[in-house]
N, C-alpha and C positions, 0 to 999 in steps of 0.2 A: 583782588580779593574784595569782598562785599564787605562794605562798613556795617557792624551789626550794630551798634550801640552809638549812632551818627558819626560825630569826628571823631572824637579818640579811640574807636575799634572796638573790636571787642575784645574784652577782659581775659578772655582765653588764648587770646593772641598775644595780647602783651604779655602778661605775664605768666604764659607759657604751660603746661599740659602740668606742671608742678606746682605752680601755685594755685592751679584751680583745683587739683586734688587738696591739696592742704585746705582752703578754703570750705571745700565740699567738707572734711574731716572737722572741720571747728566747728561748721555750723552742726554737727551731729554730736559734738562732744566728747572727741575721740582724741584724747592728748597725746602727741607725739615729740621723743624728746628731742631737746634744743628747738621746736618749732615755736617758741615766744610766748606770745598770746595764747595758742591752743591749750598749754597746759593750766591757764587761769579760769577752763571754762571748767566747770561743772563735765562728772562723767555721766553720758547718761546710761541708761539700766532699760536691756528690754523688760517689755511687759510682759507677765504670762496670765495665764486667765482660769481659775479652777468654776466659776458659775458664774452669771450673770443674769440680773432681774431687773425688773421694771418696778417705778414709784411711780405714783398717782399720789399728790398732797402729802410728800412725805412716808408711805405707806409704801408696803411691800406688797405686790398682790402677785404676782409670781416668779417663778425663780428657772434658769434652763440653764442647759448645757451644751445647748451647742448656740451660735447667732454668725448670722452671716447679711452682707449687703449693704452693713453701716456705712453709708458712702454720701457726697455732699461734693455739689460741682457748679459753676457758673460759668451762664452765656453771658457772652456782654452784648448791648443792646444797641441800635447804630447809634452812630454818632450824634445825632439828631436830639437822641433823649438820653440824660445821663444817667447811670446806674449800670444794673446786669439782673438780670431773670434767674433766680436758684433754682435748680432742680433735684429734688431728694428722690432716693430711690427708694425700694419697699426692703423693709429690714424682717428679715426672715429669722426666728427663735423658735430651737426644738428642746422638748424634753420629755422625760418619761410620762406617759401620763399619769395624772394624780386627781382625787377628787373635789379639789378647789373648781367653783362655779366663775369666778372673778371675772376671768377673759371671758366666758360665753356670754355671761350678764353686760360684761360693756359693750359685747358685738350686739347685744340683744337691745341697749339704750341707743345704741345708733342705730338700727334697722327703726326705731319709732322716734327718736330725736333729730334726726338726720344731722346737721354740724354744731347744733348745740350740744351734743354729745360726744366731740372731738376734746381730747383732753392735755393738758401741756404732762408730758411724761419724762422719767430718766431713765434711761436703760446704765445700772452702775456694776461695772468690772469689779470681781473680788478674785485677789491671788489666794493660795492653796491655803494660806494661813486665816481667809477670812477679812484680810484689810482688802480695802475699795479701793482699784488703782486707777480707775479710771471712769470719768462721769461725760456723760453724754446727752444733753436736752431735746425731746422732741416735743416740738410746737405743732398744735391743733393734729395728734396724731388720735387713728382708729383703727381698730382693729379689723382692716379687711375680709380675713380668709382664716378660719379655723380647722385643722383639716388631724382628721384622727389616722393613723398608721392602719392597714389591713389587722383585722380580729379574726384569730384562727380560735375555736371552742379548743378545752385541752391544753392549750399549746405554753411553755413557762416563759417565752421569749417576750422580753420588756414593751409595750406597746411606747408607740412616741406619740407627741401632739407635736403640729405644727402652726405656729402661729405667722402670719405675713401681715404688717402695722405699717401703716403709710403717716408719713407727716410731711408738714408743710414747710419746717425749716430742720436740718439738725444742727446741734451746734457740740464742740467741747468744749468740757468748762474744766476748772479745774478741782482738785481733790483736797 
């Protein structure tokens, strides 16, 4: 058998398909009884998400209902130079449309600012009750791609906006 973790093996093997369950269950904060430690950790609580919006300085400049692609991943770089290259991906936010100008106007400062118009933003999680469960920093983000839902004349069905924000780092922070 291949040594995973140099000489003393790997941790899976010593101590066996049950303690690395338990071990997976603590670090999630899953107390189970007589298992020692785990009951001393904190339970944790999923998150659920009734809206979520974007700040700029503090400010709220819009607000969606749906967001997708908040994701955050690193190359590491050879051996040669130390560190790793982040790669953030484009975070994708829909909602009905409404007639706030906010996001056209900063796609509109960046089509004539070009990166002096990249701006540090949060995109902040509120559960159903309105508290903020979850914050999230994007560094020198812009607003790529605004993109309005098909307009039928007539028609009562909710028109959506789509907005696609690219930044250079995301980070969570906490609440």
């Amino acid at each position: 058998m291949r040594e995973t973790f140099g000489k003393r093996g790997s941790f899976a093997r010593k101590a066996g398909i049950a303690g690395a369950t338990l071990l997976a269950l603590t670090a999630i904060g899953v107390a189970m009884p007589g298992a020692g430690r785990a009951a001393d950790v904190p339970r944790q609580t999923a998150l659920t998400a009734a809206r979520f919006s974007i700040t700029i300085d503090g400010y709220e400049i819009a607000s969606f209902t749906e967001l997708q692609g908040l994701d955050s991943s690193v190359d590491f770089i050879s051996s040669e130079e130390p560190g790793a290259a982040t790669s953030e991906g484009e975070i994708i936010l829909r909602r009905p449309l409404s007639s706030s100008l906010a996001l056209w106007d900063w796609q509109s400062e960046v089509r004539t600012g070009g990166l002096a118009a990249r701006k540090d933003t949060t995109i902040v999680v509120y559960d159903s009750d309105g508290n903020p469960v979850a914050n999230y920093k994007l560094t020198n983000a812009w607003p790529k791609k605004i993109e309005v839902g098909s307009l039928k004349a007539g028609s009562t069905e909710v028109q959506m906006e789509t907005i696609t924000i690219v930044s250079g780092r995301i980070q969570r922070l906490r609440v």
